[in-house]
N, C-alpha and C positions, 0 to 999 in steps of 0.2 A: 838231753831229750826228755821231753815230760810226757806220760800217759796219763788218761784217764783211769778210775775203776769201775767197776765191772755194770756198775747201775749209772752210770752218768751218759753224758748224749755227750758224745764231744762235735766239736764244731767238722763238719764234711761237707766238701763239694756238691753242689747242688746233682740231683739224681742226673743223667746223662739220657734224652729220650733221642729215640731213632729220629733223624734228617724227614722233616715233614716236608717234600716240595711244591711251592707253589708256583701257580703261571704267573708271569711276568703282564699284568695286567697293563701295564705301559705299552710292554709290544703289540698285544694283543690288539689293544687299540692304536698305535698304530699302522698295524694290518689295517683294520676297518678302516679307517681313514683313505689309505692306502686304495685299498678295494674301491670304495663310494669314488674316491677319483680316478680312477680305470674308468669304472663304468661311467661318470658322467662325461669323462672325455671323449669314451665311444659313441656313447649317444650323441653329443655335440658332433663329431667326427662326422657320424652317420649324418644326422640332419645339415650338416655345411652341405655332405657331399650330396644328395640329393638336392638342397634346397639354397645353394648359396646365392649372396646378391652378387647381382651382376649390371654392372651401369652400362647405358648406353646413350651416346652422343646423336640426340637429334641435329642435324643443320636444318635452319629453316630463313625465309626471308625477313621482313620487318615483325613486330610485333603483333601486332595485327591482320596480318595476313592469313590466308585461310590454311597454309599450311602448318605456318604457327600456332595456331589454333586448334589445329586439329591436333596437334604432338602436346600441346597440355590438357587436353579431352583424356589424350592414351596415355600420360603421364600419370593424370589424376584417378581412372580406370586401373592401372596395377598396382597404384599405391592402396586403392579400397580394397582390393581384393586381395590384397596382401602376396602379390605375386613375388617373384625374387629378381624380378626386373626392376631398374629404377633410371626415368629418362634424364638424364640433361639436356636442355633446350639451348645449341647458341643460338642466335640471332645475327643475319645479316643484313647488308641496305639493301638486299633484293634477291629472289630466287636462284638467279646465274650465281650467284657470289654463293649460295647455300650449296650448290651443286659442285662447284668449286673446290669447297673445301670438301667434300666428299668424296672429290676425285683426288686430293691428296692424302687422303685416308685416315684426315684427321675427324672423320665422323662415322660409326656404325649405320643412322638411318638417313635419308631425305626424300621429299617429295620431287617427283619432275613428270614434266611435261611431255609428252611424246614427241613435240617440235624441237625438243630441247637436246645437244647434243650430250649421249648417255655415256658416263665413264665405263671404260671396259671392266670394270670389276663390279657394275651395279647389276642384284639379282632381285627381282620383284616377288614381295614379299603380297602384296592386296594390289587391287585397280579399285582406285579412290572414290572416282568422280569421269565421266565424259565431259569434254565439250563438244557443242552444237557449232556447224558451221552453219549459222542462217543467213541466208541470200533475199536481199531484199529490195523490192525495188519500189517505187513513188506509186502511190493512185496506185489503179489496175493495168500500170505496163509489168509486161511478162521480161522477163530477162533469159533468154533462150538458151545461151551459154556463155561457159567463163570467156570465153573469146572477146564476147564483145564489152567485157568491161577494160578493154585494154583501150578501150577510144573516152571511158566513160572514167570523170572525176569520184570517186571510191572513196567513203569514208567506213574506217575500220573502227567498231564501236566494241571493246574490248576493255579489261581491267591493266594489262599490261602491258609494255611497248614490242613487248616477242612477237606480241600476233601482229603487228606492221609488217616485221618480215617473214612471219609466214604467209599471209596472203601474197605478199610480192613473191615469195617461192611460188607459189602453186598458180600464180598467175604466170609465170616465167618472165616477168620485166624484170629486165636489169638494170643497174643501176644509171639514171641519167635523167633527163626531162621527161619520160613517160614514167619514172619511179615515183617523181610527186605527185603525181595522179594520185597516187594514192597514200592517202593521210589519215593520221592518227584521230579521230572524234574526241574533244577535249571531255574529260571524266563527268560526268551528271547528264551529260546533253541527253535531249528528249529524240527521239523518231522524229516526232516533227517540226523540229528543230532543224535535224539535219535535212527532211527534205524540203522545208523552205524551200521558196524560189532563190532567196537571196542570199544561199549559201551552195547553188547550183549543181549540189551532188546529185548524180546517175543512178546513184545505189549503196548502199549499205551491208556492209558484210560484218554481222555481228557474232563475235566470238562468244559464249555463254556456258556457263555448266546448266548440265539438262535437268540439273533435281532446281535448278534457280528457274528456266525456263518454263517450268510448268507452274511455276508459284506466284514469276509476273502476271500482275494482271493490267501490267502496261500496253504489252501488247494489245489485250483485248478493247482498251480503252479508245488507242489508235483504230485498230481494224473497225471499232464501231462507226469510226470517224471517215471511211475509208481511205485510210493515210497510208497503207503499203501492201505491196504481193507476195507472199511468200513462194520463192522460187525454187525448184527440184534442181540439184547441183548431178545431171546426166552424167557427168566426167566421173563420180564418185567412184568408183570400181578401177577407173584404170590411176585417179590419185594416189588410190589407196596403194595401188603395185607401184608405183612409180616412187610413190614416198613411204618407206615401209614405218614412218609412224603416226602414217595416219590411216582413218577408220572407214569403212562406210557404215552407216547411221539411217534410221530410218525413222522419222517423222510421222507418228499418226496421225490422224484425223483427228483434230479439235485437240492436239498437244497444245499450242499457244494460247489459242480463243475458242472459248463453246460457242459460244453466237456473238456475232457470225464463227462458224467454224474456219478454223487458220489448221493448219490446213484443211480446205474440203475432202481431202482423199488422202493416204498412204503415199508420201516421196521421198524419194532416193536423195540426202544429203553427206556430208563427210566430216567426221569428227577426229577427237585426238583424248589423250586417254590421261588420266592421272595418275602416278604409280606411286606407291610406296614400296623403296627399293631399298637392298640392305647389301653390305659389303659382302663379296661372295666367299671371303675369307671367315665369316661369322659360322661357325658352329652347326649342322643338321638340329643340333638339338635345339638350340637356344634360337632358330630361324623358326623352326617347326612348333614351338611353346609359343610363340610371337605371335605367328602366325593364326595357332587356333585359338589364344585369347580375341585376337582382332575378328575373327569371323564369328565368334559364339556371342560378342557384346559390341555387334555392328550398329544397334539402336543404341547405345551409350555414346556413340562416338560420332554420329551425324553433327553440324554444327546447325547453328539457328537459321544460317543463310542457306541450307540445303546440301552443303560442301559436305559429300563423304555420308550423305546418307542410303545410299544403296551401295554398299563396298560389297565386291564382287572378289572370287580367287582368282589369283593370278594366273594367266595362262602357261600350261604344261606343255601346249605344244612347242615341238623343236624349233618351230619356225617362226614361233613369237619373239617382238620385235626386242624385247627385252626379256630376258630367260628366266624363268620363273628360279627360288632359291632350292637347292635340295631339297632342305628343311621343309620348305612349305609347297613343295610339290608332294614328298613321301604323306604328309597330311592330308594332302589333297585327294592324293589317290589311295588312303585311306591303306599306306604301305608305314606307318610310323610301328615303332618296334613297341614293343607292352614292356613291362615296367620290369617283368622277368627277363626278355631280353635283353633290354639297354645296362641290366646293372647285374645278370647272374654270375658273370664273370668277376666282377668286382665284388660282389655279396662271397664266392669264393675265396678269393684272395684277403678279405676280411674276415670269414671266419680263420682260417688260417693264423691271420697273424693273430689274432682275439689267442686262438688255443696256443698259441706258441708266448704270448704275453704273460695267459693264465697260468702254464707252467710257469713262466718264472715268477709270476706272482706265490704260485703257489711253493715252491721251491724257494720262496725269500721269508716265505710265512714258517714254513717248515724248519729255516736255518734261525730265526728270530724267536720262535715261540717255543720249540721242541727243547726240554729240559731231558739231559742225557743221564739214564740210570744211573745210581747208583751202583757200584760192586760190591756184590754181598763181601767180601773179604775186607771193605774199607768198613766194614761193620765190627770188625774182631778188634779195633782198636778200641771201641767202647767196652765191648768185653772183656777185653785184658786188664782192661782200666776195672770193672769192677774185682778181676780175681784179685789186684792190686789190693783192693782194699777190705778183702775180706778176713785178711792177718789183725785189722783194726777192729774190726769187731766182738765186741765183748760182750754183749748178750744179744739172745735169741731176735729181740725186738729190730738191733740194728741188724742181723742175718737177713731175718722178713724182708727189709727192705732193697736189701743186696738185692733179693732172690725175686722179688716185684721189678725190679730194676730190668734185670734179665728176661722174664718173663717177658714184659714189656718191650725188648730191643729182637725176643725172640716173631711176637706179635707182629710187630711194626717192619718183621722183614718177611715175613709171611704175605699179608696183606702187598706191600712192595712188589713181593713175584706175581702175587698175581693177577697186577693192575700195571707192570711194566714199569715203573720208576724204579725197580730194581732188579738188575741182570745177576743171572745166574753164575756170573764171573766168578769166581773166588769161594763157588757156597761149601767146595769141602772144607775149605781153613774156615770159615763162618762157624760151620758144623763141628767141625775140632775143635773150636775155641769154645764155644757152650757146652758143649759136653765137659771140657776140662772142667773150665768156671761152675758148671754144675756139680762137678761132682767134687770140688774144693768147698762149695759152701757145705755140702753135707755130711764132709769130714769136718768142718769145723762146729756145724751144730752137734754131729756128735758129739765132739770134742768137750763143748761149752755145756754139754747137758753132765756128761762122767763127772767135771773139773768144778761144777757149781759150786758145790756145800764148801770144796776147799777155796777157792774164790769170793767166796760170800766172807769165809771166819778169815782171809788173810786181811778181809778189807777191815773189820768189826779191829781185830788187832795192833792195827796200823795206826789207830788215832788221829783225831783230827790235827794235833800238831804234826804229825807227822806224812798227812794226806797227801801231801803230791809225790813225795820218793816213795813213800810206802806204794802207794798205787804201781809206779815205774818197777817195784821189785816184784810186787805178785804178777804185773803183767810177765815180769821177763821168766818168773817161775813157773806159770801156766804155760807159757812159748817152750821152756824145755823140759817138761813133765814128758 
């Protein structure tokens, strides 16, 4: 074994400083991480739950038809307004077959007729459109009542083949030789066309929507011509009980023609209603949100031809012929719940789960990121380690550095206590061990101060041939002085 002497720096372990700890900046960021994706999924959460889309199945007849037409009007309507409704439009070869498939419940909306028979599960959401039943007769004969069109050839001037048999309902002919009496007016035909002599019609019974009625100015053109009479349907009040889907209607003065005025006076006729109906299975909410987008942007939704420009709510009474939908009754009657109501229970149950996430959020951040003190006792192995080597030291300069050494682990566990990376676990053995190690170095700087001048002259005698034993003998001579 070779020592140094007493002036030489021999090669030592690099100094020992107390456990700096740092945070684990990888976790930490993954927290964040972590976090931003909590909150952005609650937010999404939140906004699904309030605002998610929700498709719905128009049935409608041809492409072109007014119903048709009016469901890409309201298609086009929620899509501007960025609703959370979105329509599909099918298409059938005609309104029976739209209705059809709405009675198998393979459609949330469709329009129908009031002649039309209504699925038991269709709840009316808006009233669309009226039709006018106009009674009309040739020149200025009067047609006194429906009675006597039962002798009289009847052509039904109408868009589609249903009003054939409703007028033969409400006339009460059944089916046989008095049922051809009454026939269908091929599509275009004029008023005066049909009362020609030589197509020998009695009268004309013209089915119409009333926002279309007012806008012909065919009639007016006829009545200038005096080509027919507009007849008051007296029966109206007891069709209307008798057939609960149809209306009684009231015709004012100069509704068809202002001059000549059609009618000259206020009469009593009978209509039937347009609905837009929705599966009574659909939702309060999503019937009643339907609901008041269609009545607050009615003037968006009118069509060119007049179809659905005055939409009307649906009737609340018990006794309407088709029942209005919850949803858009509670709207109506101005019974829909506020935003506090419909979701406070649910705003509940989401803080809730939010605070019960947070703890484990935060309880995952605490198990990942929390660096566990130190124990001051796992500090005395560095200290031992320096008293180790304080037998190696042979002058003052390498004691300094011992004693800086210590200082420093004494520092470093101070600051520790009182920033919490280091527990007070083990601080009497910490305390024990620096007090020994301290009070060994300053037995040996005494030591090295007495032993100097003979340390100094054993090295001077030693010679340089003789330098490395000589060195290992004074060391072992100063060790047992």
């Amino acid at each position: 074994m070779s020592a140094e002497g007493p002036n030489s720096s021999p090669t030592e372990p690099p100094p020992r400083r107390p456990k700096v700890i740092k945070t684990n900046q990888q976790q930490v960021l993954l927290y964040v991480v972590l976090t931003l994706l909590l909150s952005l999924a609650t937010v999404w959460g939140g906004r699904a739950m309030l605002h998610n889309s929700e498709t719905l199945t128009f049935a409608v007849g041809t492409p072109n038809s007014d119903e048709a037409l009016f469901a890409a009007k309201l298609a086009t309507l929620l899509k501007n307004n960025a609703s959370r409704f979105r329509i599909r439009i099918v298409n059938n070869p005609d309104n029976a077959k739209a209705i059809a498939q709405f009675d198998r419940k393979q459609a949330d909306l469709a329009v129908l007729r009031t002649d039309a028979k209504v699925p038991l599960r269709a709840r009316t959401l808006a009233i669309l459109e009226h039709d006018l039943v106009l009674l009309l007769g040739p020149g200025n004969k009067k047609i006194k009542s429906l009675a006597e069109l039962k002798k009289k050839k009847v052509a039904v001037l109408a868009e589609n083949e249903s009003s054939l048999a409703f007028v033969r309902g409400i006339l009460d002919i059944p089916e046989g030789p008095d049922a051809a009496k009454i026939q269908m007016a091929p599509q275009g035909t004029t008023l005066d066309k049909l009362f020609a002599p030589a197509n020998g019609f009695g009268a004309v019974i013209a089915i119409v929507h009333a926002s279309r009625a007012v806008r012909d100015k065919a009639y007016e053109q006829v009545a200038k011509r005096g080509g027919f009479t507009l007849n008051a349907i007296d029966e109206a009040k007891a069709l209307a009980r008798k057939f609960p889907g149809i209306s009684d209607e009231t015709l004012t003065a100069g509704m068809l023609s202002a001059s000549p005025e059609v009618p000259d006076d206020d009469l009593e006729t009978i209509g039937l209603e347009w609905l837009l109906v929705a599966q009574s299975r659909m939702s309060a909410t999503t019937a009643g949100e339907l609901a008041r987008t269609i009545y607050e942007n009615k003037s968006a939704l009118g069509l060119d031809n007049g179809f659905a420009s005055r939409i009307e709510p649906a009737s609340v009474e018990k006794d309407a012929f088709v029942m209005a939908h919850q949803g858009a009754a509670d709207y109506i009657n101005d019974d829909t719940k506020s935003f506090m109501d419909k979701y406070s229970d649910m705003m509940y149950l989401s803080a809730a789960a939010l605070s019960v996430i947070g703890s484990i959020f935060a309880a995952i951040y605490a198990k990942i990121t929390r660096i566990a003190p130190e124990k001051a006792s796992e500090l005395s192995t560095a200290i031992l380690d320096i008293g180790e080597r304080i037998e190696h030291a042979h002058s003052l300069d390498q004691l300094e550095c011992l004693q800086d050494e210590l200082e420093g682990i004494l520092r470093g566990a101070v600051i520790g206590l009182r920033d919490g990376t280091i527990s007070t676990d083990g601080l009497d053995t910490f305390k024990l061990g620096y007090e020994f190690v301290r009070d060994e170095i300053g037995m040996r700087r005494d030591y090295l101060k007495r032993h100097a001048a003979e340390i100094e002259k054993a090295a001077r005698e030693a010679g340089p041939a003789q330098h490395d034993d000589s060195k290992v003998v004074v060391v072992k001579t100063a060790q047992s002085a």
